[in-house]
TORSE-847726 format. One record per residue: residue in one letter; x, y, z of N, C-alpha, C in turn. Coordinates in pm, 1 decimal, always signed. Layout:
BEGIN
ATOM  residu       n.x       n.y       n.z      ca.x      ca.y      ca.z       c.x       c.y       c.z
ATOM       A         X         Y         Z         X         Y         Z         X         Y         Z
...
***
This chain:
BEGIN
ATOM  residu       n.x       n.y       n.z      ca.x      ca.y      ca.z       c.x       c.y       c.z
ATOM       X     +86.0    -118.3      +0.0      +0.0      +0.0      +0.0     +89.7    +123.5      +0.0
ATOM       X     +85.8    +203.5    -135.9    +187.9    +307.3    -115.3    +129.2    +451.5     -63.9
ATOM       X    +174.0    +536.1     -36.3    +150.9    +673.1      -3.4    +203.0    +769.1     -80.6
ATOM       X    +243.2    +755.9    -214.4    +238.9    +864.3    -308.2    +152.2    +937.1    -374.9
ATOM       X     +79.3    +891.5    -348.8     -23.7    +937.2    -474.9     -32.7   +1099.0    -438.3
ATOM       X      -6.1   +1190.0    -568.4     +48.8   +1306.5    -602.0     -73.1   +1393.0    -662.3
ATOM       X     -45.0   +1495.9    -686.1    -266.5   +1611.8    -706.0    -237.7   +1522.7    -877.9
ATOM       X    -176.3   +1528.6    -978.0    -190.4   +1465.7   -1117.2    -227.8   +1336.0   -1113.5
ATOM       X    -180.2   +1265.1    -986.9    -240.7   +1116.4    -980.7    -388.3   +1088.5    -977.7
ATOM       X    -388.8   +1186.0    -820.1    -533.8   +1195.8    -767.1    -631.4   +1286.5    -884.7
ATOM       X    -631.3   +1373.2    -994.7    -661.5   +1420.1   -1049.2    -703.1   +1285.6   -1197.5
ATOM       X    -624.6   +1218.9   -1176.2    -601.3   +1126.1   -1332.0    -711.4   +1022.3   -1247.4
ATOM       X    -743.0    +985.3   -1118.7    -766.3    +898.9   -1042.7    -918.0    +956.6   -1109.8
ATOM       X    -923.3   +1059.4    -983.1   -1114.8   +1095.4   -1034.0   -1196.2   +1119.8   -1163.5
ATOM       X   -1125.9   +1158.3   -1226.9   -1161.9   +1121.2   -1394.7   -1157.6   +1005.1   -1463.2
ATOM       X   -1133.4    +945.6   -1413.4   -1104.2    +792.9   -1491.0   -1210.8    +687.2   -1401.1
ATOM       X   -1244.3    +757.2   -1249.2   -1316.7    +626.9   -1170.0   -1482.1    +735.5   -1177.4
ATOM       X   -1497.7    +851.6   -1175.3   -1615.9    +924.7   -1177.1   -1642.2    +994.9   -1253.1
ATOM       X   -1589.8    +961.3   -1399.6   -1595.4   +1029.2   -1539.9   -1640.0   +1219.5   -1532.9
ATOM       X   -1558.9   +1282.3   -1440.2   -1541.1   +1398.6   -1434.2   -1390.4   +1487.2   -1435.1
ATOM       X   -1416.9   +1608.4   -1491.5   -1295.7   +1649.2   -1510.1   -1268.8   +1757.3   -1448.7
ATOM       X   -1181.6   +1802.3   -1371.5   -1123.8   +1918.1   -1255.1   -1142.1   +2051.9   -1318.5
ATOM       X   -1201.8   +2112.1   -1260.0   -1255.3   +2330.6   -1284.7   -1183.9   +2396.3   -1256.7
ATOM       X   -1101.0   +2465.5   -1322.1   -1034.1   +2572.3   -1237.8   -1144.6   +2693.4   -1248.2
ATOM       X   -1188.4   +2719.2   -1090.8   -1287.5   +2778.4   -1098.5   -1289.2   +2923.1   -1012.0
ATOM       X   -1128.2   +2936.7    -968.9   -1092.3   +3043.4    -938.8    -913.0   +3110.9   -1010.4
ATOM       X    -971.9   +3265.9   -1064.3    -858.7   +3273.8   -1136.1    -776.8   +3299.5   -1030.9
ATOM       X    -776.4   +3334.5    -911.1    -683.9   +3430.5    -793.2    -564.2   +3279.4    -746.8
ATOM       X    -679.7   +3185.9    -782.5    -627.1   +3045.4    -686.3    -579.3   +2944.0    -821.9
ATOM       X    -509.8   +2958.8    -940.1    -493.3   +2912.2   -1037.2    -466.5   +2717.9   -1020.3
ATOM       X    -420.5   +2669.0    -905.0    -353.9   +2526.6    -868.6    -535.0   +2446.7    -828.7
ATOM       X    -615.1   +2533.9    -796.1    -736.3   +2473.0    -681.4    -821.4   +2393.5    -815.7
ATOM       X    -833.0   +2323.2    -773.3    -893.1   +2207.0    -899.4   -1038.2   +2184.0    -801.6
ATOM       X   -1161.3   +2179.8    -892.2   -1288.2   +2152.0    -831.9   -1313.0   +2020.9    -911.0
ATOM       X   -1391.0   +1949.7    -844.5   -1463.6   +1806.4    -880.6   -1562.2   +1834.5    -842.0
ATOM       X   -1649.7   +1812.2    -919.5   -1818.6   +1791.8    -916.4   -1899.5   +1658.0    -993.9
ATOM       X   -2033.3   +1714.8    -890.1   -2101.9   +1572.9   -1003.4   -2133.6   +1659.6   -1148.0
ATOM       X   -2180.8   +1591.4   -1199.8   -2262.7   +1638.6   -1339.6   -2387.3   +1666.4   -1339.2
ATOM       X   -2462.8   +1561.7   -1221.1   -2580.8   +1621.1   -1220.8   -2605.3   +1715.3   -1105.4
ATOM       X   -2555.7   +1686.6   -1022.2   -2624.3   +1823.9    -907.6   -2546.3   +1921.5    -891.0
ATOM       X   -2410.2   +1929.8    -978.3   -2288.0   +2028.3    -974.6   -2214.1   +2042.7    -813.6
ATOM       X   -2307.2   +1953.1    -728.8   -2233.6   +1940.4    -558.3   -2070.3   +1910.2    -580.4
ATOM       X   -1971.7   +1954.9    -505.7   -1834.6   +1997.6    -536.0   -1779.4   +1867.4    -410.1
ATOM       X   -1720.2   +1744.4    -476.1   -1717.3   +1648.2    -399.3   -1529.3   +1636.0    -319.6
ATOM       X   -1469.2   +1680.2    -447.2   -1308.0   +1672.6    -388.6   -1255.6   +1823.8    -498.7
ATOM       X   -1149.3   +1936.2    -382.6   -1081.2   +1982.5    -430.4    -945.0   +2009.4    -407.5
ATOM       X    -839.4   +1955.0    -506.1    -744.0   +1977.2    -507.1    -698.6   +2130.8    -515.2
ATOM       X    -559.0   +2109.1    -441.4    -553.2   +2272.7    -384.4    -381.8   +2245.7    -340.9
ATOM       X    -306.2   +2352.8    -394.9    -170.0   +2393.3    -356.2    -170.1   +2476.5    -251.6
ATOM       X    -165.3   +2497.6    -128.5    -143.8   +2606.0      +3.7     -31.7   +2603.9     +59.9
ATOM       X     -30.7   +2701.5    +144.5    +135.0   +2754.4    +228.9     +93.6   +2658.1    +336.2
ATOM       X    +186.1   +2572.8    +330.2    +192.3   +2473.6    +463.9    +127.5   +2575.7    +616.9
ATOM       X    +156.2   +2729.5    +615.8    +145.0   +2766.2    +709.2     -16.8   +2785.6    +755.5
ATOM       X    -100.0   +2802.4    +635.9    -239.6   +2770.3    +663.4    -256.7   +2668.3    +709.6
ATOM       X    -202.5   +2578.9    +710.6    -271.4   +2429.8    +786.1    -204.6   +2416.1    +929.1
ATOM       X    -105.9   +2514.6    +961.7     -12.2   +2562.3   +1125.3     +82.1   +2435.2   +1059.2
ATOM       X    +144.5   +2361.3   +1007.1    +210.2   +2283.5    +925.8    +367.5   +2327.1    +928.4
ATOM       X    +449.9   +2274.3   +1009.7    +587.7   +2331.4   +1005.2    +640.5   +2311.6    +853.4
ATOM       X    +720.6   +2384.4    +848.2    +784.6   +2431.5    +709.4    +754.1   +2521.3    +640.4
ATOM       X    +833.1   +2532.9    +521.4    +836.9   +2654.9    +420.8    +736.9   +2600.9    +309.0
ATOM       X    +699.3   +2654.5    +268.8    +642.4   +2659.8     +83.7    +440.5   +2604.4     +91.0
ATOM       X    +467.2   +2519.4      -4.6    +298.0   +2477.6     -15.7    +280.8   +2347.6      -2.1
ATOM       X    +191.6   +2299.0     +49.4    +164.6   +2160.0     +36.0     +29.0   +2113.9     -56.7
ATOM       X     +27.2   +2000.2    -138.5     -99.5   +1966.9    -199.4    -135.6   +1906.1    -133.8
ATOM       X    -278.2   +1948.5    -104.2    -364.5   +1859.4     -42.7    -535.4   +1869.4    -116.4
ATOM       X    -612.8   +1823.9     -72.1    -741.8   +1761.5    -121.3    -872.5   +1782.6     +28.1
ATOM       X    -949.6   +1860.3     -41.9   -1086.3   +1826.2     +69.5   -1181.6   +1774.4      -6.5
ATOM       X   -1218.9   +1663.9    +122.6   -1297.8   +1589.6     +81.3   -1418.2   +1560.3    +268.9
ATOM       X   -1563.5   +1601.9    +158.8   -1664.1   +1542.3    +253.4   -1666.4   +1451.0    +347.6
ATOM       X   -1690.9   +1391.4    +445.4   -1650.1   +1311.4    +528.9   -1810.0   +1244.2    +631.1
ATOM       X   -1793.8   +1136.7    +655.8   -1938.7   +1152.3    +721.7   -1891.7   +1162.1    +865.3
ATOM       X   -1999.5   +1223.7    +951.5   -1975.3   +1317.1   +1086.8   -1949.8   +1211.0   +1182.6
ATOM       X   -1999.6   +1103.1   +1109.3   -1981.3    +952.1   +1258.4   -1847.5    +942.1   +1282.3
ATOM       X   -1769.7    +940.8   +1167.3   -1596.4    +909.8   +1119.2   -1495.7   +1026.2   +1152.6
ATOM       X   -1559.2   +1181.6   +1119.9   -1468.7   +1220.2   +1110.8   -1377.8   +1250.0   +1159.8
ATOM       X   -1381.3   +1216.2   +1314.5   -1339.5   +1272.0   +1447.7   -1219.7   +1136.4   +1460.3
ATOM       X   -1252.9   +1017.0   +1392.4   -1125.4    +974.8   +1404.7   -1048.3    +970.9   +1302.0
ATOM       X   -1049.2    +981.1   +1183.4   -1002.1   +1037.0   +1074.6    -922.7   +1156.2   +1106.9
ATOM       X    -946.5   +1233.5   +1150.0    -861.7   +1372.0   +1221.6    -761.9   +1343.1   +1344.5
ATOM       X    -775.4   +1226.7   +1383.1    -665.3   +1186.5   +1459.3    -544.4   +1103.3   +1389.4
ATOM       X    -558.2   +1133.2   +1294.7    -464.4   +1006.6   +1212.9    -328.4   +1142.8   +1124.7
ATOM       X    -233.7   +1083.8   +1095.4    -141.1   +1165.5   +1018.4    -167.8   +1211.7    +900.4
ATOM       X    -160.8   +1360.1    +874.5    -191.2   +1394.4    +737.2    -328.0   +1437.3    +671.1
ATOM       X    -408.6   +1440.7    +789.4    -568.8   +1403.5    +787.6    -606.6   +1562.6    +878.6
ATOM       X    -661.4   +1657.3    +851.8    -650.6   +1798.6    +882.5    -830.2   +1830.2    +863.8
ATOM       X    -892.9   +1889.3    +992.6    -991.6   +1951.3    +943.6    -988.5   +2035.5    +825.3
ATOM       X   -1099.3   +2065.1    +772.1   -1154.3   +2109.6    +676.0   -1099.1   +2224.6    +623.3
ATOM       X   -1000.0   +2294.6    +520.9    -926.3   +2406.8    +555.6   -1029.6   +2527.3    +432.5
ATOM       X   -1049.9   +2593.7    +459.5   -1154.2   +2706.4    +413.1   -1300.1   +2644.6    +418.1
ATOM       X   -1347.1   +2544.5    +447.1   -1497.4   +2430.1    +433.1   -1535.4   +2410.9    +553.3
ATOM       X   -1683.4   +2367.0    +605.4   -1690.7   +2337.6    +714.3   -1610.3   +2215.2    +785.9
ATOM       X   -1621.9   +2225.9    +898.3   -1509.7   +2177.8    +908.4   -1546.6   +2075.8   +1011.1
ATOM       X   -1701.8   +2055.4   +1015.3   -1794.9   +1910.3   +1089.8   -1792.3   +1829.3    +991.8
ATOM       X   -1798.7   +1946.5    +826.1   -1841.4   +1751.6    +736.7   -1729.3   +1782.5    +630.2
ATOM       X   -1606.4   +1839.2    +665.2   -1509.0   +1808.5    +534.4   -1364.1   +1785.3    +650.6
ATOM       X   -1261.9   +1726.1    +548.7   -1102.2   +1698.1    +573.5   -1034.4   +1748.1    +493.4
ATOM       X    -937.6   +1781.0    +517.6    -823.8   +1824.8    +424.1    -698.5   +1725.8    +431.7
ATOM       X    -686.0   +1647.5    +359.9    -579.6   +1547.6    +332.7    -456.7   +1551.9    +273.5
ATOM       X    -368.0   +1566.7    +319.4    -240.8   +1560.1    +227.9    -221.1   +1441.9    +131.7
ATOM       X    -140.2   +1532.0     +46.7    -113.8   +1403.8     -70.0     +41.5   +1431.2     -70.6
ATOM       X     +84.5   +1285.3    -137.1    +272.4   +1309.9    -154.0    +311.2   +1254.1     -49.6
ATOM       X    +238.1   +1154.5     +24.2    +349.6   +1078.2    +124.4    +271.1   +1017.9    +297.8
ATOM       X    +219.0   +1111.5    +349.0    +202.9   +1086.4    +455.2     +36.0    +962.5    +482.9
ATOM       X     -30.9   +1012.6    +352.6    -179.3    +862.8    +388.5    -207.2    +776.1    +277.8
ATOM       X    -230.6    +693.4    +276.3    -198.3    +582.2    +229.7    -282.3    +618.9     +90.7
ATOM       X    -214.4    +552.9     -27.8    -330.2    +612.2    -143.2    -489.1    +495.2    -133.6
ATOM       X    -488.0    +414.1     -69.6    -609.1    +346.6     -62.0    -693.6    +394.0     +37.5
ATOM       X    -637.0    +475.6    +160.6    -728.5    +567.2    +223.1    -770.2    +672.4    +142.5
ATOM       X    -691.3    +713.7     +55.1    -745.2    +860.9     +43.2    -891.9    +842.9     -88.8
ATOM       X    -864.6    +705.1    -142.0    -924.1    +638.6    -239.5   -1100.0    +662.5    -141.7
ATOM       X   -1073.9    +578.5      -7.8   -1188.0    +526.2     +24.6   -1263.1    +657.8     +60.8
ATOM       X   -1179.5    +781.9     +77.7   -1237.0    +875.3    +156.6   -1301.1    +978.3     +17.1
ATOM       X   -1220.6    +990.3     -92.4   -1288.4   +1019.4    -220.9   -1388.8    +968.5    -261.6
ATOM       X   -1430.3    +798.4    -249.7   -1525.7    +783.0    -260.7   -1624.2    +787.1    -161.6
ATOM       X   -1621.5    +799.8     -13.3   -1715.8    +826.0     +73.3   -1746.6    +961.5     +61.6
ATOM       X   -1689.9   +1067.6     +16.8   -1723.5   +1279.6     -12.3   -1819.5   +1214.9    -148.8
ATOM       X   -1804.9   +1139.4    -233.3   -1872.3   +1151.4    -390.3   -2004.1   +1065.8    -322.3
ATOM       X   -2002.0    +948.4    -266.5   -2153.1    +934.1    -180.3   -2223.7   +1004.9    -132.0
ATOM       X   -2138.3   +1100.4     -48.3   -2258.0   +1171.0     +44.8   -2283.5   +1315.8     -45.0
ATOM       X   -2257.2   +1344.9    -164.3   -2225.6   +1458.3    -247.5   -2350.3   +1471.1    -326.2
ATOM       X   -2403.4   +1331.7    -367.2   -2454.8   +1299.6    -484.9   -2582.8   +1305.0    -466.1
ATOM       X   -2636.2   +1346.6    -385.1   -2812.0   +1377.0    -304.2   -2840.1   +1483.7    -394.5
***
């Protein structure tokens, strides 16, 4: 089980498993990639380049990470785990902010993409 999976992976990932393709839907924020459904336009995972320092995140520069919906039973232990960050600009009862590039496993971040596109799709 590796932990690379990188925003072009995870980007190549959701288009290929939920036949949708990433929005850049802010010009200020050029890196922030939106995923939506097709039919209810609900915004299920977005990839996003930030200053490690928004997330209180020691170090210099940006980190990619991904929010994704979460259901409220889970999320509280999900947020105890490495790499796994409340919700960063989203509410922050029903979303996570996940790092990508190393620290969670790419089959978690799999299961948690597809648990945000479940609860999205109402």
């Amino acid at each position: 089980m590796g932990c690379n999976m990188n925003r072009h992976e995870l980007a190549a990932y959701l288009t290929d498993t939920y036949g949708t393709v990433g929005e850049h839907l802010f010009a200020k924020y050029p890196s922030f990639l939106v995923f939506r459904h097709s039919g209810n336009r609900k915004w299920f995972a977005v990839i996003m380049d930030i200053p490690r320092k928004n997330l209180k995140l020691s170090g210099k520069g940006e980190i990619s990470v991904v929010n994704l919906k979460c259901d409220i039973r889970l999320i509280g232990s999900f947020r105890e785990q490495p790499g796994i960050l409340p919700g960063w600009h989203m509410n922050k009862a029903h979303w996570l902010t996940v790092a990508l590039g190393g620290s969670v496993a790419d089959e978690k971040i799999k299961f948690l993409v597809d648990m945000s596109f479940e609860l999205t799709k109402k």
